[in-house]
C-alpha positions as CSV (number, residue, x, y, z in Angstrom):
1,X,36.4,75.8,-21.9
2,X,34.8,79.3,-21.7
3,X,32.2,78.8,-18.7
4,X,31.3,82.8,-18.5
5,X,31.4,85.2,-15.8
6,X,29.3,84.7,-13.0
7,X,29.3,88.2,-10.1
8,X,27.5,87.6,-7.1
9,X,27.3,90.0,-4.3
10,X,30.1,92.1,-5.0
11,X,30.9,94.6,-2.7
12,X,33.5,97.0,-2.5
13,X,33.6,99.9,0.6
14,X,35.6,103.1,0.1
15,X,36.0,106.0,2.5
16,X,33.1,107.9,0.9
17,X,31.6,105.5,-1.6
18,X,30.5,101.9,-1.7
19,X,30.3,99.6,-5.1
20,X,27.5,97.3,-5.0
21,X,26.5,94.7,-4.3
22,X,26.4,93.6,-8.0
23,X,25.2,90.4,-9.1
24,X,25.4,88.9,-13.1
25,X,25.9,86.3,-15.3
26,X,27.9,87.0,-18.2
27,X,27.3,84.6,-20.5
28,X,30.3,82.6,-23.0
29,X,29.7,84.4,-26.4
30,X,28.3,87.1,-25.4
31,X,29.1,91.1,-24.8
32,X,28.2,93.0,-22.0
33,X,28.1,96.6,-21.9
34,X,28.6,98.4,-18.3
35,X,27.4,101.6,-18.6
36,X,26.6,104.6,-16.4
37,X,27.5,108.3,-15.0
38,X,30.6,109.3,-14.4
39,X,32.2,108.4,-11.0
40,X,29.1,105.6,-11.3
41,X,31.7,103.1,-10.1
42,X,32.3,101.1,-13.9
43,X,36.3,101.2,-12.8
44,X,36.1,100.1,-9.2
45,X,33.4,97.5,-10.6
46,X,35.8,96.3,-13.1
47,X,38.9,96.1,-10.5
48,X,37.0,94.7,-8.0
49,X,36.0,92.0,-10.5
50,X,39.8,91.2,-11.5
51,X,41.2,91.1,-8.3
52,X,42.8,94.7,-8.3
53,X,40.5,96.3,-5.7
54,X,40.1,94.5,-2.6
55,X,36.6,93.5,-2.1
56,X,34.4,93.8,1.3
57,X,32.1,90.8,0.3
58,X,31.4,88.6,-3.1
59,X,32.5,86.5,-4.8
60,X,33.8,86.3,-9.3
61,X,33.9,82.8,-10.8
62,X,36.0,82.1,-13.9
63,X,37.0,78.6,-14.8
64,X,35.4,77.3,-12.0
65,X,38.0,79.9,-9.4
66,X,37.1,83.1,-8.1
67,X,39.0,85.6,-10.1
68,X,39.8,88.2,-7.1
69,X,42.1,85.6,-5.6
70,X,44.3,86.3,-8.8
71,X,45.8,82.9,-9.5
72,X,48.1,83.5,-12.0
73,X,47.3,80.7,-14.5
74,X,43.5,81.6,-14.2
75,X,44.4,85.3,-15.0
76,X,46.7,84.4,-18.3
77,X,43.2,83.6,-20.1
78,X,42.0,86.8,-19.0
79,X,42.7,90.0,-21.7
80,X,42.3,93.2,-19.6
81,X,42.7,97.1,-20.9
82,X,42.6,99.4,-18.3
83,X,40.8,103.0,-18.9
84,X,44.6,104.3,-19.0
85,X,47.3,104.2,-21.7
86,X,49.8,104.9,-19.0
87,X,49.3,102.2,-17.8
88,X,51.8,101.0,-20.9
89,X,55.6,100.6,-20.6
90,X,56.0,104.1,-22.6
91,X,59.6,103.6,-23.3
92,X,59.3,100.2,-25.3
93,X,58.3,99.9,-28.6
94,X,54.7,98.0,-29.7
95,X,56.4,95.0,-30.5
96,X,59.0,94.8,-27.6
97,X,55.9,95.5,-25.2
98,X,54.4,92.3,-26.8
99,X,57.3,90.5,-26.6
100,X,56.7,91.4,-22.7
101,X,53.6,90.4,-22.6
102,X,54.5,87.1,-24.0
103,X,56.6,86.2,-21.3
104,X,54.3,87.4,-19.2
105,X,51.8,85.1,-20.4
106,X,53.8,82.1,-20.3
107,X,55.1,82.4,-16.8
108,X,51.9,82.7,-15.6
109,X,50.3,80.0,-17.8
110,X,53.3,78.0,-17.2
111,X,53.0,76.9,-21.2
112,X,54.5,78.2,-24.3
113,X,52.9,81.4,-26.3
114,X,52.1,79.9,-29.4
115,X,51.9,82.2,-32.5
116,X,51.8,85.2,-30.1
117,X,53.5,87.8,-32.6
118,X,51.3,86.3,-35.4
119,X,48.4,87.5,-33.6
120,X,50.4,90.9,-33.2
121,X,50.7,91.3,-37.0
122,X,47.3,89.7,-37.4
123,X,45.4,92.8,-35.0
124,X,47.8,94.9,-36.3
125,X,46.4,94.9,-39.6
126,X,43.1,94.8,-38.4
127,X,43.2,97.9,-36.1
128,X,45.9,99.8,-38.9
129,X,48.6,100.2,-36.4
130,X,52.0,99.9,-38.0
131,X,53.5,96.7,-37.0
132,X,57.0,97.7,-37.9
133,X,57.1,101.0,-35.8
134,X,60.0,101.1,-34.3
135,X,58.7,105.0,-32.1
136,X,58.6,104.3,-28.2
137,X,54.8,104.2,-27.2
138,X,55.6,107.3,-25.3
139,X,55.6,108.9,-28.8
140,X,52.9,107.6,-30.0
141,X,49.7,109.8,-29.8
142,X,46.5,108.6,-27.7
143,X,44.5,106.7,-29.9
144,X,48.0,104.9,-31.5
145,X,49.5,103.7,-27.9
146,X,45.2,102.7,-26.9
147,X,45.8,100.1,-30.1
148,X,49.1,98.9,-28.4
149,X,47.2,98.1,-25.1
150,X,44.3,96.3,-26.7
151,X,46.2,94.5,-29.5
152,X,48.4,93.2,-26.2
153,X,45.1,92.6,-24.2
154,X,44.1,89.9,-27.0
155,X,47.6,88.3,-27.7
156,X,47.3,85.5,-25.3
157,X,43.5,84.2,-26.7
158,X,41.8,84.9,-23.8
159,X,38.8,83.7,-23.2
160,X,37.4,86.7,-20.8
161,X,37.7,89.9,-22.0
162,X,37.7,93.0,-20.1
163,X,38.1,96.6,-21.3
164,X,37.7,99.5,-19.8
165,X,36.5,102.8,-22.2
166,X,38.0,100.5,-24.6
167,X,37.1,102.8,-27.6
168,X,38.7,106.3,-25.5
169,X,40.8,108.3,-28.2
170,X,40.2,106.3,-31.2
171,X,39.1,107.9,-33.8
172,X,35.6,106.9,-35.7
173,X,37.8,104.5,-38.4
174,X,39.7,102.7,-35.4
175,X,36.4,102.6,-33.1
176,X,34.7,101.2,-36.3
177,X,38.0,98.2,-37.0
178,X,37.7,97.7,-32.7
179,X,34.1,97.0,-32.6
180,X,34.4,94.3,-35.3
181,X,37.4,93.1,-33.9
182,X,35.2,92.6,-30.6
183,X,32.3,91.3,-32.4
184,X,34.2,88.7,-34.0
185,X,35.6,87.3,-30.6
186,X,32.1,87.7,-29.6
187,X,31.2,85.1,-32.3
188,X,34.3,83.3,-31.2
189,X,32.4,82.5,-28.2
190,X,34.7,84.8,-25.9
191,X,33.4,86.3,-22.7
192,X,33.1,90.3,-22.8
193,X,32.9,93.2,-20.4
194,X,33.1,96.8,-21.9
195,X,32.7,100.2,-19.6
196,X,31.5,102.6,-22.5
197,X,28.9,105.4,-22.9
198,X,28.1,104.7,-26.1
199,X,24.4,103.4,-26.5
200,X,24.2,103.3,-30.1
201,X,27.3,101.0,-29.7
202,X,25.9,98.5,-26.8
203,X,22.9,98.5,-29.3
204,X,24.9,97.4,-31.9
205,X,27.9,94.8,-30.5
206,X,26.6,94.6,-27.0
207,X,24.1,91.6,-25.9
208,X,23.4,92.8,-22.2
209,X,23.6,96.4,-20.6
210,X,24.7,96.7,-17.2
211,X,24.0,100.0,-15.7
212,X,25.4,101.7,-12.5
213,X,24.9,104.8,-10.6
214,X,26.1,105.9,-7.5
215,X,27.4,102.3,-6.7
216,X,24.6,100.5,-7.6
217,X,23.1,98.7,-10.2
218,X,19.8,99.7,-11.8
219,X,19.6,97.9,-14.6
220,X,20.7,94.7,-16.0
221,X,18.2,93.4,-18.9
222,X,19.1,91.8,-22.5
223,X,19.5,94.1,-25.1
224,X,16.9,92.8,-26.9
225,X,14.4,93.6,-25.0
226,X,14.5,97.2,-26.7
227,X,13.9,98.1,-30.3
228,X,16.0,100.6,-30.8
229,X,18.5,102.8,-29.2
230,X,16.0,105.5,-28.7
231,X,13.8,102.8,-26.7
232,X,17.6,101.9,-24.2
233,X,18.8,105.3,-24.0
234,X,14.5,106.5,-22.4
235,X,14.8,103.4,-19.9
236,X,18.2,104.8,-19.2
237,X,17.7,108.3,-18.5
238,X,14.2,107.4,-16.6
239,X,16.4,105.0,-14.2
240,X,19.4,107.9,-13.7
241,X,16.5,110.5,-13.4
242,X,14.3,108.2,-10.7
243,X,17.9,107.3,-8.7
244,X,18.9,111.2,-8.7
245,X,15.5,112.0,-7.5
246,X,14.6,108.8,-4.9
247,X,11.9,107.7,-7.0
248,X,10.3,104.4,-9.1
249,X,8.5,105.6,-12.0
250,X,10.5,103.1,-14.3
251,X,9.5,100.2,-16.0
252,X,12.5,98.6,-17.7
């Protein structure tokens, strides 16, 4: 059962920089959008949270287990896209990456993949990425090998989803398919994290807009408590503008 995503005091201490703390509930069925400057912290926020960057202090529940001890069973109902298509095996193909990440999936869930390649062919058609290519993903150009990673993020039904510039090198057709695919695992009751800068976007998929900057979080409201995207994107810039400058003038 999807419980959500509940951050408390997360913490993580570079040479140079620190990340956090940062504290939030993301709830089952919803969409949260982390948002902010670049070199904010949105990555090392999003590692942190799955275990992939060792954390100074906090703690990430998911299914009743905190997520950054990466327990291998937990993790196998977690879909993650990282914000690089490297990160891919470039010299498979699409479907012999997924076949990868099946048994990937079942060793760590210690249960068999049901109807994993269905789901393949199902996103495939969803996101237009041909499901017969037989090109290595190292052939493949940006946006094609970014639906590779997210179609294998989501073959496993997971019930937490994290994504990292999720959208990056799509173009407006496949960013269009992408956000409703996420807004129908939103519906699905699914738990979702996005990194993006797109505030039309978290206006129109997102329920919840976390933002960071320099580290630390200055906002983390409900998306409805704005109007419009105009309304988010003047609490936005007030809160970047206030942190650059030391000041409070804000009212979120």
């Amino acid at each position: 059962m999807n419980e959500g995503l509940a951050i408390t005091d997360l913490c993580v201490d570079y040479k140079t920089f620190r990340m956090g703390p940062v504290t939030a509930v993301l709830d089952p069925g919803s969409v949260t959008a982390l948002m902010g400057t670049n070199g904010s912290g949105k990555t090392s926020l999003i590692r942190a949270v799955l275990g992939l960057q060792r954390k100074d202090t906090g703690s990430v529940i998911f299914q009743g287990t905190d997520l950054t001890i990466r327990d291998a069973a937990i993790l196998s109902d977690v879909g993650y896209v990282s914000d690089s298509h490297r990160d891919l095996l470039a010299e498979f193909t699409a479907k012999e990456y997924w076949q990868y990440c099946r048994i990937a999936f079942e060793k760590a869930s210690g249960s068999r993949a049901n109807d994993f390649m269905g789901r393949a062919k199902h996103y495939s058609t969803l996101l237009d990425f041909p499901y017969e290519s037989r090109t290595a993903i190292a052939g493949l150009s940006l946006g094609t090998a970014r639906k590779v990673q997210i179609i294998g993020a989501l073959l496993g039904d997971p019930e937490l989803i994290v994504m990292d510039e999720p959208f990056s090198g799509l173009d407006f057709i496949a960013s269009r398919a992408l956000e409703s695919v996420l807004g129908g695992l939103r519906d699905q009751g699914k738990t979702l994290l996005l990194a993006n800068h797109d505030l039309d976007l978290a206006t129109r998929l997102a329920n919840r807009v976390l933002l960071l900057h320099a580290g630390h979080m200055l906002l983390d409201s409900s998306i409805d408590m704005y109007g419009s995207e105009r309304e988010l994107e003047a609490t936005v810039s007030c809160l970047l503008n206030d942190a650059r400058q030391g000041a409070e003038s804000c009212s979120p």
